[in-house]
C-alpha positions in Angstrom: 113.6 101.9 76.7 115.3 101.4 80.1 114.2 103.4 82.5 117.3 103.1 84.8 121.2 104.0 83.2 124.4 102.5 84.8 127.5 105.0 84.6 130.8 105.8 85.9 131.0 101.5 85.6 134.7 100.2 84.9 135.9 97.6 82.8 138.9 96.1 84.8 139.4 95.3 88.9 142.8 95.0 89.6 142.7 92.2 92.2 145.6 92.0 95.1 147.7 88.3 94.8 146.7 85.8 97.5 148.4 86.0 100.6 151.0 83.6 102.1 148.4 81.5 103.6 146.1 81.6 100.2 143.9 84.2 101.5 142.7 86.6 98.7 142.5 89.9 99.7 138.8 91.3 98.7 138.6 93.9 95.7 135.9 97.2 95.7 134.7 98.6 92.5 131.5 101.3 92.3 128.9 102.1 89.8 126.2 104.9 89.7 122.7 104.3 89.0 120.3 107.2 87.7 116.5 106.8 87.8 115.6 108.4 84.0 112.0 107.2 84.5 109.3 110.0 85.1 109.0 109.1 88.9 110.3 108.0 91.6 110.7 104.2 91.9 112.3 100.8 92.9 114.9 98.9 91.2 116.7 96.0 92.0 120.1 95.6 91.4 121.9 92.3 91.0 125.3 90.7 90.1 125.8 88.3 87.2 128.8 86.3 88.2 130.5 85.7 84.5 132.9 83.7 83.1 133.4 81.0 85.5 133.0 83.5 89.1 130.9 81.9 91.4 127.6 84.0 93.4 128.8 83.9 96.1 132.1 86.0 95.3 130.2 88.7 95.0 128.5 91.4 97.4 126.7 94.5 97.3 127.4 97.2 100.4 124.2 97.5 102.2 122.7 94.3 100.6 121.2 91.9 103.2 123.4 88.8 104.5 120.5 86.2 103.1 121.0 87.7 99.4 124.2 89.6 99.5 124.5 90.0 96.0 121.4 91.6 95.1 119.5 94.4 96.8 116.7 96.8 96.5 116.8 100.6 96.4 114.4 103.1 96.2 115.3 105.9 93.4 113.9 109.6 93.3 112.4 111.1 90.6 116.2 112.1 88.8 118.1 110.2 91.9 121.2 108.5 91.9 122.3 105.6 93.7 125.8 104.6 94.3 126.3 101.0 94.2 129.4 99.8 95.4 130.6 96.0 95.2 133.1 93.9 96.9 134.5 91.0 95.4 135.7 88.1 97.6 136.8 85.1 96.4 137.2 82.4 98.8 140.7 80.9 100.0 142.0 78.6 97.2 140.1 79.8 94.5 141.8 78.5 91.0 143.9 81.1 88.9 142.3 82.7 86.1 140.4 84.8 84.2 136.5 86.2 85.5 134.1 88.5 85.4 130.8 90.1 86.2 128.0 92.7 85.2 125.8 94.6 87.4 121.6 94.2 86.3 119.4 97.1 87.1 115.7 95.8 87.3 112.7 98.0 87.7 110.7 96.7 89.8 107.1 97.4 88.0 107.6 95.8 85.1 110.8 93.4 85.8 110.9 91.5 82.5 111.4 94.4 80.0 112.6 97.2 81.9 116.1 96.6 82.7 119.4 97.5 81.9 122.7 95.8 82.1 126.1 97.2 82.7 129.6 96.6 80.7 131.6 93.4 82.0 133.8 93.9 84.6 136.7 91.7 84.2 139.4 90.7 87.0 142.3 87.8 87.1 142.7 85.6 90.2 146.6 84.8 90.9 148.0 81.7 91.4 148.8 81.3 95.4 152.3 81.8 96.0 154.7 78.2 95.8 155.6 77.0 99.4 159.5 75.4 98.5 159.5 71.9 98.9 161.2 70.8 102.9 165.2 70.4 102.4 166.6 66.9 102.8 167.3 65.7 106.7 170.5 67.1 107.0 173.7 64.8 107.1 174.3 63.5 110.6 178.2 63.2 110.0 178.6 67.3 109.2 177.4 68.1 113.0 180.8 67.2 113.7 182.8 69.0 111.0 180.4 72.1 112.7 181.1 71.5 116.1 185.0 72.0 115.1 183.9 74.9 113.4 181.8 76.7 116.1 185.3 76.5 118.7 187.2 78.4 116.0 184.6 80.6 115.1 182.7 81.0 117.8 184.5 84.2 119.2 184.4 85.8 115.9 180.1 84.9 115.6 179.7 86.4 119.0 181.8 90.0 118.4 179.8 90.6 115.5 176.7 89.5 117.4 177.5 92.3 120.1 178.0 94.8 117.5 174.8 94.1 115.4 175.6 92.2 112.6 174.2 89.1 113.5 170.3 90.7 114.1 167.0 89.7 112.6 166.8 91.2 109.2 164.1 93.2 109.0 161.1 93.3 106.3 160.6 95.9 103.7 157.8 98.3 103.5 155.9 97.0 100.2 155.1 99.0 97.5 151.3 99.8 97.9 150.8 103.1 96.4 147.7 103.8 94.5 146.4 100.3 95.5 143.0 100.2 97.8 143.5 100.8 101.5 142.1 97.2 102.5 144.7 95.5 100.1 147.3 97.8 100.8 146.9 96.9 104.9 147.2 93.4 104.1 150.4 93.2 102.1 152.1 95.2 105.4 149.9 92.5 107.8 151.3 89.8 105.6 155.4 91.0 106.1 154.6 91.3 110.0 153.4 95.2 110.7 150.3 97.1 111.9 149.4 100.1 110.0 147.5 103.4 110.7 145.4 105.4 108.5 145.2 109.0 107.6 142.8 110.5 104.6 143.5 113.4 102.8 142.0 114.5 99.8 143.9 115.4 96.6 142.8 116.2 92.8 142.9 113.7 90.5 142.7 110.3 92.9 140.2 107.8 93.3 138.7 107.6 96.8 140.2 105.4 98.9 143.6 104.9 97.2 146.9 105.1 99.0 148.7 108.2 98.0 152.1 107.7 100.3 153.0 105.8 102.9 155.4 106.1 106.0 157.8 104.3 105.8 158.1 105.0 102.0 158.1 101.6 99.8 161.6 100.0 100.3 162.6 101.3 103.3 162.9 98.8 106.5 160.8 98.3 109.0 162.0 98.6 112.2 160.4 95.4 114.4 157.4 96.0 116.2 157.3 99.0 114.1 153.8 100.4 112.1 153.3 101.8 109.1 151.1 104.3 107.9 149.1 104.7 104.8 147.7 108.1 103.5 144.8 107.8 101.9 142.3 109.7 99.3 139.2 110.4 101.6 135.5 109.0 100.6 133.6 111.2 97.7 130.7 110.4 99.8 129.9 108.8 103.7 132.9 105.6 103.7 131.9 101.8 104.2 135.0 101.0 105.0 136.5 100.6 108.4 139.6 102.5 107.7 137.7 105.5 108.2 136.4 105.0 111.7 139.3 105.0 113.1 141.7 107.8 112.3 145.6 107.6 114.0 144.9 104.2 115.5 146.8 101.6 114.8 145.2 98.6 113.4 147.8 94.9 114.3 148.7 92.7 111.9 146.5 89.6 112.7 143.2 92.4 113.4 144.0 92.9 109.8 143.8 90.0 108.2 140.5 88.9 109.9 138.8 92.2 109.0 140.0 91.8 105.2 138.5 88.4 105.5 135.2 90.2 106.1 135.5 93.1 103.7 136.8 95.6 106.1 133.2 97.1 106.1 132.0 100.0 108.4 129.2 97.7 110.0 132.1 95.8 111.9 132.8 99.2 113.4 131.0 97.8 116.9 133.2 95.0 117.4 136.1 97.2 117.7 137.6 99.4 120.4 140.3 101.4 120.6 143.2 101.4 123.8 146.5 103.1 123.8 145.8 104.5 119.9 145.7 100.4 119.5 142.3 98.7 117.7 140.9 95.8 119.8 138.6 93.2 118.5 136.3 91.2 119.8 135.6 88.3 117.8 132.2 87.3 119.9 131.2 90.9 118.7 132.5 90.4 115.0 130.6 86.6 115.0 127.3 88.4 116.4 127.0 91.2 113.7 127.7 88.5 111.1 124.9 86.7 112.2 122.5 88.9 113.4 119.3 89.0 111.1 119.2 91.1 107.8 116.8 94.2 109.2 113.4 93.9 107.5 112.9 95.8 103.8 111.4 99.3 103.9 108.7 100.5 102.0 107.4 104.4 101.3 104.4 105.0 102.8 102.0 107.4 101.1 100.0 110.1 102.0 96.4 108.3 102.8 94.2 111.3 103.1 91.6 111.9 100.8 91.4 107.8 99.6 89.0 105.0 100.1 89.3 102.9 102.7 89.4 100.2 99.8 92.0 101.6 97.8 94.0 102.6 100.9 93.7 99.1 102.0 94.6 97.7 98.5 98.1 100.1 98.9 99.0 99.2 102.2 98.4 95.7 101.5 100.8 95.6 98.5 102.8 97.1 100.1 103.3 94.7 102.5 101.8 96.7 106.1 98.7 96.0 107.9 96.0 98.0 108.7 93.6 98.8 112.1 90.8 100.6 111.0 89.0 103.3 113.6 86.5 105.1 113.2 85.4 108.9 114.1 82.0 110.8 114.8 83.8 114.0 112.6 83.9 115.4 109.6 81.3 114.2 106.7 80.3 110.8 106.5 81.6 109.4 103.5 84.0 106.4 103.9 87.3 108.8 103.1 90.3 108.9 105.5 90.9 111.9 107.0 94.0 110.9 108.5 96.6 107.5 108.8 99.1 107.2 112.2 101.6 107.4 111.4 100.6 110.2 108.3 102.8 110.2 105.1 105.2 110.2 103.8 107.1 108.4 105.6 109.1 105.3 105.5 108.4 102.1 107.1 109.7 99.0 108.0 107.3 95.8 106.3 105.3 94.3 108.3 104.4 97.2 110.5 100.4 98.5 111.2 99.4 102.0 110.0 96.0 102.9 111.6 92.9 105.2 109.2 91.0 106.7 110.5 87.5 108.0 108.5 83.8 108.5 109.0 81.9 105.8 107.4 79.1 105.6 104.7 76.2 105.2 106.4 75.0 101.4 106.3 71.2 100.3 104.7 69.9 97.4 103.7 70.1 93.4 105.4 73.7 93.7 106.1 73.9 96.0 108.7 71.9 93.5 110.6 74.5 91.2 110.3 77.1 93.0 110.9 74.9 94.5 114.3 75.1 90.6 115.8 78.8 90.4 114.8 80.9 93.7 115.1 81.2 93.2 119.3 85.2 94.3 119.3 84.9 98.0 120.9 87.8 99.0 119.4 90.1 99.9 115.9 90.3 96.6 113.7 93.3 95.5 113.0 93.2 93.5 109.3 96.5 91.8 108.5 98.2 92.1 104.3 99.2 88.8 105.0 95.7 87.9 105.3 94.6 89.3 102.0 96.1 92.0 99.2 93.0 93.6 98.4 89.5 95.1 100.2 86.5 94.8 97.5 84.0 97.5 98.9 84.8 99.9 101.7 84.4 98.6 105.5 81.6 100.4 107.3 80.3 100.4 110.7 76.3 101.5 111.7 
């Protein structure tokens, strides 16, 4: 029986249509995952593009940039994780009918503890048809207009003076209940910046617009913003469009951030001057390359254990050891104490240093190891060096 349960998973993802420019604005869906095992431990939780949807489409908040569709958490005994995924087709992708299922792998015994969610299906739109450029207009009907502009001409420019000739303005699109992200870029795409407000209301899913300013259908005056009240995050927000409350996000900032998922990590590449956002693309292209940080592991409390056995743990677990030894306490080869001490988490790779009073040495081998133990000083042993310690270390 799986040891891991997937809930509050959906069935559909209403994705937004592409842009004018074939952009696809990115679509957010969330799942829960409940440890039901009797401990804590680690899954692993990947997407399975379906029906045609490419890997790559597909990432999970948190998940490191080298594997962004798949990640690993650590579960409490009982704990839940919430799992949220974005879904980001490229620019161009064909029309049609996808999906995808999110796979919940414990980590201890990956090929028959596992547990796969429902399908969650979405429809990518057909980009929007570009008319076809008009015929080269007639050369001889620029002089039929020229006859016309003379006895027109003072009628164009009274109605000019009195507003009737003006740029039309665009109308506020109707956005309401769509995602915040998707809902910024269809007012980006007519022209406008947009501000956000959360408030939070029975009944609506987090992150929805409830109403916005102007309301849908209503012009917008040029140069103008609108502004998009939305339901505020159940639980701490990954999205940017809670970093920055009142400020007004342009059009074109926009569009780049929807590009990258509109996530909270971005939050350093913006600034804010005059209630305006500012990016800095060097900023944005740094964070979106900068390394994935290093996996982290739960570090145990050591006191009490072998040194072989502790060695053994830290070693799976992927940190190294320096061994020191003290004149206290009895004289048995048992820690007595780790820097740093357990529980705690750390990042892979990193040293925790025992310290124990070792078994007394008999027999040939202490010889040897008198002519070679000359470092005056802990020993550092590496997990990448070996996994496992037969026998406990001593030192006469």
């Amino acid at each position: 029986m799986p040891t891991f349960q997937i809930s509050d998973a959906p069935t559909r993802l209403d994705m937004q249509p592409p842009g004018a420019d074939g952009t696809i604005p990115p679509g957010k869906v969330g799942f829960t995952v409940r440890n039901m095992g009797p401990r804590a431990q680690t899954g692993r939780i990947r997407i399975e593009p379906q029906n045609g949807a490419e890997p790559g489409w597909f990432a999970i908040t948190g998940a490191p940039d080298t594997s962004p569709s798949e990640v690993e958490k650590e579960f409490d005994f009982g704990g839940n994780e919430a799992v949220e995924v974005t879904v980001r087709p490229p620019k161009g992708a064909p029309a049609g009918k996808y999906g995808f299922q999110l796979k919940v792998t414990a980590e201890q015994d990956p090929d028959t503890d596992f547990v796969v969610g429902p399908t969650v299906a979405f429809d990518l739109a057909a980009p929007p048809v570009i008319d076809a450029p008009k015929k080269p207009f007639p050369w001889w009907i620029l002089a039929v207009a020229a006859v016309l502009i003379l006895v027109v001409g003072g009628a164009v420019t009274f109605f000019v003076m009195r507003g009737g000739g003006g740029k039309e303005l665009a109308l506020m699109p109707d956005v309401a209940t769509q995602r915040a992200e998707a809902a910024a870029m269809e007012v980006a795409n007519v022209g406008h910046g947009v501000s956000f407000a959360t408030v939070r209301e029975s009944g609506a899913a987090e992150l929805t617009v409830l109403r916005t300013e102007p309301k849908s259908g209503k012009k917008l005056a040029e140069g103008s913003n609108a502004t998009l009240t939305i339901q505020a995050p159940n639980a701490a927000c990954s999205s940017l469009v809670c970093s920055f409350p009142g400020a007004v996000f342009p059009a074109d900032v926009i569009t780049t951030l929807v590009a990258e998922g509109f996530d909270v990590k971005y939050a350093p590449a913006l600034s804010v001057a005059d209630g305006v956002v500012a990016l800095d693309s060097a900023r944005l292209d740094q964070i979106k390359n900068a390394a994935p940080p290093m996996p982290q592991v739960n570090l145990p409390d050591l006191r009490g254990k072998s040194v072989a056995d502790a060695v053994s743990l830290l070693g799976g677990l992927g940190l190294g050891v320096s061994y020191n030894t003290v004149k206290s306490g009895k004289a048995d080869g048992i820690i007595q104490r780790s820097d740093p001490a357990g529980p705690v988490r750390l990042e892979q790779g990193s040293t925790v240093a025992i310290f124990y009073n070792p078994l007394p040495c008999t027999g040939i081998r202490c010889g040897v190891i008198d002519r070679i133990e000359i470092i005056d000083g802990p020993v550092i042993w590496s997990p990448f060096m070996t996994k496992t310690m037969k026998g406990q270390f001593v030192q006469p």
